[in-house]
C-alpha positions in Angstrom: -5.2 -20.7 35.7 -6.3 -17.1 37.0 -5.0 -15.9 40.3 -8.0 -15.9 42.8 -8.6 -11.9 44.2 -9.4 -11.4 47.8 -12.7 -10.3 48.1 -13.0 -8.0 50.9 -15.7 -5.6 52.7 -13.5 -3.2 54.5 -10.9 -2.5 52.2 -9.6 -1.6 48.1 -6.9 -3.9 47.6 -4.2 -2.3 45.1 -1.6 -5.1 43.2 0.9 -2.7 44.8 3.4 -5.1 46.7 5.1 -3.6 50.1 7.2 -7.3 51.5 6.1 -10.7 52.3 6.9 -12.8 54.9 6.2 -16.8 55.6 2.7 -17.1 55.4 2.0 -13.1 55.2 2.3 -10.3 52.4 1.8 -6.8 52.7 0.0 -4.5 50.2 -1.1 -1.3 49.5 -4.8 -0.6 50.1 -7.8 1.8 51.0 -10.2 2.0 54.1 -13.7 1.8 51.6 -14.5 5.5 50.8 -11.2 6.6 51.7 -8.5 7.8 49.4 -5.8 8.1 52.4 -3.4 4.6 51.8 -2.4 2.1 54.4 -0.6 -0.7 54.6 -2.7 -3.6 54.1 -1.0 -7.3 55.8 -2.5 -10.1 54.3 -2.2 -13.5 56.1 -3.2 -16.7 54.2 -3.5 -19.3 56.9 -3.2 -22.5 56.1 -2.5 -23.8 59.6 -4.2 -23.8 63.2 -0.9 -21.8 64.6 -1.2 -19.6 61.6 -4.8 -18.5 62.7 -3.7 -18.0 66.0 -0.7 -16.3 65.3 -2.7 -13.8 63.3 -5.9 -13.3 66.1 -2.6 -12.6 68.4 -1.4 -10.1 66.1 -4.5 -8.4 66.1 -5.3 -8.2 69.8 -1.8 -6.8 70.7 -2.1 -4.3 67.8 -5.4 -3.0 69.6 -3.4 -3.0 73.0 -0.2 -1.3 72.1 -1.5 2.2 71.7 1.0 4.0 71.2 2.6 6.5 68.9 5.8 4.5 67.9 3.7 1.6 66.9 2.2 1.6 64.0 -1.9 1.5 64.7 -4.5 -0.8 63.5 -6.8 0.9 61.3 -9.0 -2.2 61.0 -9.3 -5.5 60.3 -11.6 -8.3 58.5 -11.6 -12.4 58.8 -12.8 -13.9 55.6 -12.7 -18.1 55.5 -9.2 -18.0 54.6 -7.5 -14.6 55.0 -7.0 -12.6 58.1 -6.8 -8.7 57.3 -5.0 -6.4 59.3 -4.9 -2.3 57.9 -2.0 -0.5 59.6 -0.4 2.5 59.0 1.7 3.1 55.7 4.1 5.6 56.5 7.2 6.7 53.7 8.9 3.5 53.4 10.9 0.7 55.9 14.2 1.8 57.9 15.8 -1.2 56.1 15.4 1.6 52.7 16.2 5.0 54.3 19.5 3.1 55.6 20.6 2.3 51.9 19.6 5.6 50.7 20.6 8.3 53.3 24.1 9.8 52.9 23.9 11.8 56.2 22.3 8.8 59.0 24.3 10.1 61.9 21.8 13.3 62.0 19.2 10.8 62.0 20.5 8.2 64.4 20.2 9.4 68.1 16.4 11.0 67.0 15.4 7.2 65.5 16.9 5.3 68.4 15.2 7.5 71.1 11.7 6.6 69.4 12.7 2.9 68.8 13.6 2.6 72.7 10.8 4.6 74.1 8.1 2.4 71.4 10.1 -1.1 72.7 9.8 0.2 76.6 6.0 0.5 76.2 6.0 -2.6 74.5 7.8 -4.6 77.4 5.7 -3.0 80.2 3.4 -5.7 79.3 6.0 -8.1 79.7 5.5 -8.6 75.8 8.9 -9.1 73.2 8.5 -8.1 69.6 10.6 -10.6 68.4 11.4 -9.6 65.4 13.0 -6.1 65.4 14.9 -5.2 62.5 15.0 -2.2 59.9 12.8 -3.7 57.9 10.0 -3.6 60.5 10.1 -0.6 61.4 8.7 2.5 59.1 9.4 6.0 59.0 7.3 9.5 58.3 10.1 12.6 57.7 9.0 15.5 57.0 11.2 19.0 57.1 13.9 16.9 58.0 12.3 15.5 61.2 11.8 11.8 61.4 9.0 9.8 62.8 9.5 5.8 63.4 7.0 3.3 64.4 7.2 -0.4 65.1 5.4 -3.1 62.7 5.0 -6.3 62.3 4.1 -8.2 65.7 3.2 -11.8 63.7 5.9 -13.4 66.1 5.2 -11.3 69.3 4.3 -12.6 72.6 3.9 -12.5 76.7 7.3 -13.7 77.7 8.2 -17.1 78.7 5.0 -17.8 76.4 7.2 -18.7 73.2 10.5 -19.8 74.7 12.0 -22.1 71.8 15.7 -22.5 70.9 15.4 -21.0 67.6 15.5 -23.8 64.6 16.9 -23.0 61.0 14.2 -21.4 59.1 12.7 -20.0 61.9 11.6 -16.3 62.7 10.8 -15.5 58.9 14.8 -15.4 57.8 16.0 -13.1 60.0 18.3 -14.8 62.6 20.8 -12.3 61.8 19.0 -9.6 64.4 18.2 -11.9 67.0 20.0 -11.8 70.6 22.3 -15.1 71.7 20.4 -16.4 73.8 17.2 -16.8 71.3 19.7 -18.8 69.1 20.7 -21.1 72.1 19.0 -21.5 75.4 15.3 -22.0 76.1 14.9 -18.9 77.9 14.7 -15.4 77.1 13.0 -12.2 78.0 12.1 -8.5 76.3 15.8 -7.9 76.7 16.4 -9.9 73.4 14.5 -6.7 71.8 17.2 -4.7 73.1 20.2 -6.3 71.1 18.4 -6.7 67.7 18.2 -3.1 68.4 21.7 -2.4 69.1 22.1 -4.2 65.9 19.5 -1.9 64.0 21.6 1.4 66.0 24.9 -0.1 64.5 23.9 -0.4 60.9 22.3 3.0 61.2 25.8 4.1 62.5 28.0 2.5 60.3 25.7 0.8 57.3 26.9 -2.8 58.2 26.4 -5.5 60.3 28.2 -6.0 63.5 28.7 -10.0 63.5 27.4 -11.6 60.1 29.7 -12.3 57.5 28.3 -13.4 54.4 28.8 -17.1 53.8 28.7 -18.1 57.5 26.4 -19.4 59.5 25.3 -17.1 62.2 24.4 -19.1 65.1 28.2 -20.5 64.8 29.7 -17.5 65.1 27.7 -15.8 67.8 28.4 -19.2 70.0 32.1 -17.6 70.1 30.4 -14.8 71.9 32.6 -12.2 69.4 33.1 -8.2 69.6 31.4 -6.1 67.3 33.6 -5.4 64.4 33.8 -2.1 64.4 35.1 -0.2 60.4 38.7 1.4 61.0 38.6 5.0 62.4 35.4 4.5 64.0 36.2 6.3 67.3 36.8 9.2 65.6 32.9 9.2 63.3 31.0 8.6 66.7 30.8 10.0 69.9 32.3 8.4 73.3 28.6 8.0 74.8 26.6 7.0 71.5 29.5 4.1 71.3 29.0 3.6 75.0 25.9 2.9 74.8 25.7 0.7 71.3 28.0 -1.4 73.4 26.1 -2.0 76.0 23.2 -3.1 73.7 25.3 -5.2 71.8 26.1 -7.4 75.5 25.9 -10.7 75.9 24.5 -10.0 79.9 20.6 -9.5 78.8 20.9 -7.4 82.7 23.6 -4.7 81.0 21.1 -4.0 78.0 18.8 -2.5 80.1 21.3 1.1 80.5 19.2 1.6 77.4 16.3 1.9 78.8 16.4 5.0 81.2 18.9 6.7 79.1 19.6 10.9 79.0 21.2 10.8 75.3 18.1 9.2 74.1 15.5 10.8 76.3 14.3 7.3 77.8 12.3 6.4 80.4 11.1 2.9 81.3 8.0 3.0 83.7 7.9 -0.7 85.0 4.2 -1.3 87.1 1.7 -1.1 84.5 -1.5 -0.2 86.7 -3.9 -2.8 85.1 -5.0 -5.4 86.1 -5.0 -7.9 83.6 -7.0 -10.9 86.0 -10.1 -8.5 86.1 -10.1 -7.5 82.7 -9.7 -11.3 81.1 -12.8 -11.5 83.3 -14.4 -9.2 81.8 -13.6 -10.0 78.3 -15.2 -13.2 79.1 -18.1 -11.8 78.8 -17.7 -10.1 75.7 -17.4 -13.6 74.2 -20.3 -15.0 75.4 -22.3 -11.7 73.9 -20.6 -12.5 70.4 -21.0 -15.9 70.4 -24.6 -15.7 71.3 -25.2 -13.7 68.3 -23.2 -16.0 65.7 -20.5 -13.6 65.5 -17.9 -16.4 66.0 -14.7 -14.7 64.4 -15.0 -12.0 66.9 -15.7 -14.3 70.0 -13.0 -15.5 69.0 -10.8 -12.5 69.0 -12.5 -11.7 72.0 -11.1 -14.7 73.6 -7.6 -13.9 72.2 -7.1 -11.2 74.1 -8.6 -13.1 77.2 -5.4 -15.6 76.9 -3.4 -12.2 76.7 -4.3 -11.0 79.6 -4.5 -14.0 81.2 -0.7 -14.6 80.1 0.2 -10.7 81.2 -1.7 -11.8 84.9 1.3 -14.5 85.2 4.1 -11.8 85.5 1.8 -9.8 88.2 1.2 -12.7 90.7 3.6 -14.7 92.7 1.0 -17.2 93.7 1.8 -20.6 91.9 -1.3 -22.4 92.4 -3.0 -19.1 90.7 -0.4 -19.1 88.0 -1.1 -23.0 87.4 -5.0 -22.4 87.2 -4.3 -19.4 84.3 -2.1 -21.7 82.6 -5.2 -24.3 82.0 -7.4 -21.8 81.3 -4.9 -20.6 78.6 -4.7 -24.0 76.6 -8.4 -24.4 77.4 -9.0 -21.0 75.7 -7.1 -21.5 72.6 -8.6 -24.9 71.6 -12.2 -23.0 72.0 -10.9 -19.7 69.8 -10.2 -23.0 67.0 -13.7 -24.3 67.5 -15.0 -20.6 67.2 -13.7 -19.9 64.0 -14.1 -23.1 62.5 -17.6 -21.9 63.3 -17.1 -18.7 61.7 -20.3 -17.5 59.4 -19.1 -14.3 58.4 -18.1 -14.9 55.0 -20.7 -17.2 54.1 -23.3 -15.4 51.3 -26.5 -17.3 50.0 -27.1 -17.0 46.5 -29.5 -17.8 43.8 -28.6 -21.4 42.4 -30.2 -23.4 39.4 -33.0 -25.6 41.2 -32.5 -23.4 44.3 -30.5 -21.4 47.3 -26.4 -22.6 47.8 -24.1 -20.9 49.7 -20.9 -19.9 48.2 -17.4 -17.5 49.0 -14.9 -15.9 47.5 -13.8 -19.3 45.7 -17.0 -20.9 44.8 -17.3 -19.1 41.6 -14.0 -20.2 40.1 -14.1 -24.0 41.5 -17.3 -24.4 39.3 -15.5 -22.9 36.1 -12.0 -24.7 36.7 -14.0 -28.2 37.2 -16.6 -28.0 34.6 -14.1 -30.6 32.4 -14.3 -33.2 35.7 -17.6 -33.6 36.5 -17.0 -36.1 39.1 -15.0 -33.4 41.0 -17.4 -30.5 41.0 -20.0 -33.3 42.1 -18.3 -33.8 45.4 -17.3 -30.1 45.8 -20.8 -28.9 45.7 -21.4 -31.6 48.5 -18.8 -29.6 50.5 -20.9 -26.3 49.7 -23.9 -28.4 50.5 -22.5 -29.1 53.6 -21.9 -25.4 54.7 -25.8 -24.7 53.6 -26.7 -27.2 56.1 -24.6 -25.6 58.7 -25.9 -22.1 58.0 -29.5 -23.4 59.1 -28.5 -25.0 62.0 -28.9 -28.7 60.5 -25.4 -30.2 61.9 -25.8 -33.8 61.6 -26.6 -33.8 57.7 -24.0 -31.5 57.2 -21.3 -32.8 58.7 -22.3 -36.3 56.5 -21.8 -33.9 53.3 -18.5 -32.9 54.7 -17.4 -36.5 55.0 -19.1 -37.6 51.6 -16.8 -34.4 50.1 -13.8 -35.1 51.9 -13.5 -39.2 51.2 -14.0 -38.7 47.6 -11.1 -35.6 47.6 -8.7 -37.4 50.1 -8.7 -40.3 47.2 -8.4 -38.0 44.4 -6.4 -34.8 45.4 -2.9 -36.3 45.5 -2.9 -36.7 41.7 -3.8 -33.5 40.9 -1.3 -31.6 39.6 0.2 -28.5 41.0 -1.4 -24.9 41.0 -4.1 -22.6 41.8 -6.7 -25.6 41.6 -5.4 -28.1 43.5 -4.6 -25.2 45.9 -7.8 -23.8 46.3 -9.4 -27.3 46.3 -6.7 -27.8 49.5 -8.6 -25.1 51.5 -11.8 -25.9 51.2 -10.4 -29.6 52.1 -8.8 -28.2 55.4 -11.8 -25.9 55.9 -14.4 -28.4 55.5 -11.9 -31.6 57.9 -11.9 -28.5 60.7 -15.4 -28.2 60.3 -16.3 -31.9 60.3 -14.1 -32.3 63.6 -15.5 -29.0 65.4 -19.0 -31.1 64.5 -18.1 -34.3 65.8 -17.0 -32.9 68.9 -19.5 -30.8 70.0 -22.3 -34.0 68.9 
């Protein structure tokens, strides 16, 4: 079977691999017309939390302005794929750790940037999550170094996402996060703080300060252990950079924050952010409304995103329960509705010239008619689905949400025996697509 291409309007997608994560890959790419590279993230959703987890992504990207986080260049929604162009810079931390000889010229300058970038960050009471060398980048040039923070696909409003931490979770990389994300149920943006005392020890000494290879990680930070420092140390580092790394490294979230107004790094943590995040979910609201009104239903959507954001932000800025209560429903209210909108979504459907008349297809239509030409059965039923999505572009709900169901019985019976790759894949989107479709149709009848 052929590997089915992204077919995109914004950007020239190179084979050019940069990492992958859980349901995300990165690649390099070009804004169309440009010939400057970026770092295209590519996130295949397969799942309602995946969507949403991506829209979030997106909305805190366009919030968090600033120049030690890496800037969204743009982004596109296709029926499968959320988009999301950032910048490229030279390579990840994770590589100029390996390959530098001379790291302690570079430390206090990288750490200084990384701290400032995570302080603007947490103004908005948001964590990261996820900090580690590998998500952050670098730019040097003439010996100076530039960092900025990526990856924000597990980033949120604290007390938002406030999960004991399950094996598997947080993409692999349990090894950077602070104690209490491994244990309790609550945590704030000091957890940031450690994975980047952890980050400010490899850069010092090239290792780890609690792993041990073979051993499970959550065991052996429940012994709350010291930092194993390689023999001599005291005498590589300075008495205030290993001051400081300590006080990181501390199991008190409260001794972390020295970090944060610091005079070796150049810090400064400015707490009140003066925004107020109330009015502007307000007015985002009617932003939504505007885009939903003209059928742009992926960027309602987003629009509502960032409404639950701010809405989520307006928590930490009021005292008032009742208040906080009444955000909190709109907030689950919201997030069912961004589903409904982009179940809605139109954008990436195209009409074409069919035999006997006008169909709609996407990026997959072409290659589900050539890879079930030999079961005609199939193809029947699958053009029903398309059939379907014609009668949702004009408006005609009720007959196609009947071609959804005629599709979907037939594929529910026959899909489990099909065996394993690109078809039966592909086949298991449009399946998904076309059930969140049928239910999004139901309800609103």
């Amino acid at each position: 079977m052929r590997p089915v291409d992204i077919k995109s309007k914004s950007f020239d997608i190179t084979n050019k691999l940069l990492g992958s994560g859980a349901f995300s890959h990165v690649k390099v790419a070009y804004l169309k017309g440009d010939k400057k590279p970026i770092a295209l993230k590519i996130c295949s959703c397969n799942s309602e939390a995946e969507w949403l987890q991506s829209l979030n992504e997106i909305c805190l990207l366009k919030k968090l302005a600033h120049e030690n986080v890496a800037s969204i260049k743009k982004y596109e929604i296709t029926r499968y794929d959320v988009l999301i162009g950032l910048d490229k810079g030279d390579a990840s931390l994770k590589q100029f750790i390996v390959e530098q000889t001379d790291l302690m010229n570079y430390a206090i300058p990288i750490m200084s940037q990384l701290i400032n970038g995570l302080n603007f960050i947490h103004r908005f009471k948001i964590v990261h999550g996820d900090i580690k060398p590998s998500n952050i980048i670098y730019m040097l040039h003439q010996n100076k170094i530039h960092i900025q923070i990526v990856d924000f696909g597990l980033s949120h409003v604290a007390g938002r996402s406030n999960g004991p931490v399950r094996e598997g979770d947080a993409g692999g990389t349990k090894t950077y996060l602070a104690p209490e994300r491994l244990s309790h149920s609550n945590y704030d943006e000091s957890s940031d703080l450690f994975s980047a005392g952890i980050v400010f020890f490899e850069i010092l000494f090239k290792k780890h300060p609690f792993f041990k290879e073979g051993h499970n990680y959550t065991e052996i930070m429940k012994s709350k252990p010291d930092p194993k420092f390689p023999l001599g140390y005291q005498s590589l580092v300075p008495k205030d950079w290993l001051i400081l790394l300590c006080s990181m490294l501390s199991y008190n979230p409260g001794n972390r924050n020295e970090v944060r107004n610091n005079k070796l790094l150049e810090t400064k943590f400015i707490e009140n952010v003066s925004i107020d995040h109330q009015t502007l979910a307000v007015q985002n609201i009617s932003n939504v409304e505007a885009a939903e009104q003209c059928g742009n239903y992926s960027e309602a959507a987003l629009f509502l995103m960032e409404v639950c954001i701010n809405l989520e932000i307006a928590c930490h800025e009021t005292d008032n329960n009742n208040l906080i209560t009444e955000f909190n429903a709109r907030i689950s209210s919201y997030r069912k509705k961004v589903l409904s909108l982009l179940h809605l979504s139109k954008n990436s459907f195209s009409q074409h010239d069919s035999l006997g008349g006008t169909g709609v297809h996407d990026e997959y239509y072409d290659y589900l008619m050539e890879v079930t030409a030999s079961t005609p059965n199939l193809k029947h039923y699958i053009e029903i689905g398309y059939t379907g999505e014609l009668y949702l572009k004009e408006c005609k709900g009720d007959i196609a949400f009947r071609s959804f169901m005629d599709a979907l019985q037939y594929l529910n019976t026959t899909m489990p025996s099909e065996p394993p790759g690109d078809r039966k894949t592909i086949i298991g989107k449009k399946m998904l697509q076309w059930t969140n479709i049928a239910e999004t149709l139901k309800t609103n009848s």
